[in-house]
Each structure stands twice: as C-alpha cells, then as structure tokens.
C-alpha positions in Angstrom: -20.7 2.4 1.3 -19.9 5.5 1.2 -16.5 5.6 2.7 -15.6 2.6 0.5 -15.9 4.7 -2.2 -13.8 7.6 -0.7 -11.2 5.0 -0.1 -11.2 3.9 -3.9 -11.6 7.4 -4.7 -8.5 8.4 -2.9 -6.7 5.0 -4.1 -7.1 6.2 -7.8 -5.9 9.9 -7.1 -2.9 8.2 -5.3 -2.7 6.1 -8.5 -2.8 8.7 -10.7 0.0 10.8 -8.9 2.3 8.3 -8.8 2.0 7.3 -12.2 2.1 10.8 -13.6 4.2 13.0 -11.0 6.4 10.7 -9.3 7.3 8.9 -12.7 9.5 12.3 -13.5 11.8 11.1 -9.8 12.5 7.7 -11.4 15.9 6.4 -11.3 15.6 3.1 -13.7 12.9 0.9 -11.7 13.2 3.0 -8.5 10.6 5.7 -7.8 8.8 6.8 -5.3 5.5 4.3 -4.4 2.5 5.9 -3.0 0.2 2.4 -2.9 1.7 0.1 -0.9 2.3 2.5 2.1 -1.5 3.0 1.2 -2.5 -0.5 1.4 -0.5 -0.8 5.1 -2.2 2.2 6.3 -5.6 0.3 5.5 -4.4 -2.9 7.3 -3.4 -0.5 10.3 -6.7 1.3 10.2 -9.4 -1.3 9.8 -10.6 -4.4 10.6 -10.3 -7.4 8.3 -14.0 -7.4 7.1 -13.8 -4.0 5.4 -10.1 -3.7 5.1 -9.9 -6.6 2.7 -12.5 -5.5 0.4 -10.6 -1.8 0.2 -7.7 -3.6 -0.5 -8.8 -5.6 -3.2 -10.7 -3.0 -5.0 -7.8 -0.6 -4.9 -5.8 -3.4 -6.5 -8.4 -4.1 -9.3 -7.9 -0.1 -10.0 -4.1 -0.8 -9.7 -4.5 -2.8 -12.5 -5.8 -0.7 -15.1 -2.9 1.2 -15.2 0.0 -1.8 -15.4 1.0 -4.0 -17.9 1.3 -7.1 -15.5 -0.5 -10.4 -15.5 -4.4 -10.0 -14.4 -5.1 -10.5 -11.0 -1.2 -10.1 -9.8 -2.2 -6.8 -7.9 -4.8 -8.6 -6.2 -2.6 -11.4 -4.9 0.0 -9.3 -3.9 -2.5 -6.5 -2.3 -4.4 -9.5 -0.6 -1.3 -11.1 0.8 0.2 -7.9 2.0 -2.8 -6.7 3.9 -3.1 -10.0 5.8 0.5 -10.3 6.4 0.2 -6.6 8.1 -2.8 -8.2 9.9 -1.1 -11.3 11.0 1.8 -9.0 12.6 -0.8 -7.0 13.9 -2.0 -9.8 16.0 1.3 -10.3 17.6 2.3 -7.0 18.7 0.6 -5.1 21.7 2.1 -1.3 20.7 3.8 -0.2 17.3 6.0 2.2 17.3 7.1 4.3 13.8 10.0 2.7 13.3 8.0 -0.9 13.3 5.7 0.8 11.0 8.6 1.4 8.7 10.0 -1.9 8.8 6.3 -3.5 7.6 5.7 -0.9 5.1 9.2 -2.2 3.8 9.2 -5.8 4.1 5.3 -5.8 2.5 6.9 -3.6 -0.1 9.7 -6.3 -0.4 7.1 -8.8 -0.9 4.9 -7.2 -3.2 8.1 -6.6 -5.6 8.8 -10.4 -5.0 5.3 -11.4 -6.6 5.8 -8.6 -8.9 9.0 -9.7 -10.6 8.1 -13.4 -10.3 5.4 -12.4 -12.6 7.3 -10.2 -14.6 9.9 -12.7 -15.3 12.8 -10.8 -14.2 13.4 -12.3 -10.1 17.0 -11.3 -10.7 16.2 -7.5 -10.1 14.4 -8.0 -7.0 17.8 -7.6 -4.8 18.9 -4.6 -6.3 15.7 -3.0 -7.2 13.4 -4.3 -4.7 15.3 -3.4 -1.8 15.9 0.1 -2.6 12.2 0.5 -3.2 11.4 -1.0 0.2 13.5 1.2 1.8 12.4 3.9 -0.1 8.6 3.1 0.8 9.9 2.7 4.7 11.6 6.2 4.6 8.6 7.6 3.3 6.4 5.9 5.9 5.5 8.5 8.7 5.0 11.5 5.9 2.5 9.2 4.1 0.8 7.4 6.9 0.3 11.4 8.8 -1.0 12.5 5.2 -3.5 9.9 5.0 -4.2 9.7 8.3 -5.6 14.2 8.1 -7.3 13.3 4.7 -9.6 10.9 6.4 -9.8 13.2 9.4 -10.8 15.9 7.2 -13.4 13.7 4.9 -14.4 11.6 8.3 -14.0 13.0 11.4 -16.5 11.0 13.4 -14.7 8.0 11.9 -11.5 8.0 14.5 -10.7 5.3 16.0 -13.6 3.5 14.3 -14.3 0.8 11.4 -16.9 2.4 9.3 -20.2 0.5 8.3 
C-alpha cells in the first residue's frame, strides 16, 4: 500500500511538471511527455497484478488535468501497459534501444486513442510521430531517473514486486 501511493505520488509530481514546466518547450502540440515513458517504466518494473492498478490510478490522476473524454486515459494507459507486457513476454533480453522503440510505439498509440477522441486523427502523422520519437529519445534519461528515485525511496525493493 504504501508504495502504491509513492507511485501515485510520484505520477502527480510528474504530472504536475509536465503540465507546468515543460508546457514553456512546446512547439504547437509537441512538447516534452514525462507520463508515458512513466507508464513503460511501470510495465518494465512490475508484474501485471500491481502494475495494472499503478497504471490505472495514474491515469485517473491524468485526467484531472485534461480536457479529454472521461476514461480515455484509462483506456489508453490500460492498453499501453499490457501491450508493453505482451512484448515483454516475447523477448528474453532488452536492450536500450528496444526500450526506446516501445516507449515510442506506446507513445504512438496512446496519441492514436488520444486524437480519435479528440476528433482531430488527421494530426496523429505529423504530431504523433514527433512526440513518439521525442518520448523514445528521452527514454534512457527518464527510465535512469526513475529507476534512482525508487532506489532512493525503496532500496530493498530491487529487483522485486512490492506487496
């Protein structure tokens, strides 16, 4: 319990910085994500019991600060984290740069539902790709970040899915 509410914790900081700080290095719809490399590192990091219930309730914080359709987080959160598991299942070693290229194609995918929503699927070639690779530049800064905050809030939690 009480590292789910760290990881919801840290989900709304991250929340909270991007939609503050890294609104200022917006170029039209492009900016820099901080969630959905966030919602990866979960599927990387723990199992499918606990990681789906992060997942979900960092996308029902998500929500409190868009102007989507209810629930569209949650669906695109959901579907990311068990498309990350599903690729999970069917490779034996990642490497960085395969970490990259999931944090961009969920990326991709999570714009997809996102504009479908919106209304606008036009912009996901332009706008959606950038973002994605973007999100798969930023990939090994973030996912080393993440990975020393929960080493510094958890250290007996390496390697392990917490209770």
């Amino acid at each position: 319990m009480r590292y789910f509410l760290f990881i919801l914790t840290f989900g709304f900081i991250l929340i909270l910085f991007e939609t503050t700080f890294c609104s200022f290095i917006k170029i039209n719809d492009l900016k820099i994500s901080l969630i959905f490399p966030f919602v990866v590192w979960i599927a990387f990091r723990k199992d499918i019991e606990y990681g789906f219930f992060y997942v979900i309730g960092i996308a029902l914080i998500t929500e409190v600060f868009t102007i989507i359709s209810p629930y569209v987080y949650m669906l695109s959160f959901g579907l990311s984290f068990l498309l990350v598991k599903y690729i999970l299942e069917n490779i034996n070693c990642i490497f960085v740069w395969q970490k990259m290229l999931v944090v961009g194609l969920v990326t991709l995918l999570s714009n997809f539902i996102m504009y479908l929503f919106y209304g606008v699927l036009d912009r996901v070639v332009p706008y959606g790709m950038f973002q994605a690779v973007i999100n798969a530049a930023l990939t090994p800064f973030l996912f080393a970040l993440y990975d020393e905050i929960n080493f510094f809030f958890f250290p007996e939690l390496i390697d392990k899915t917490p209770e």
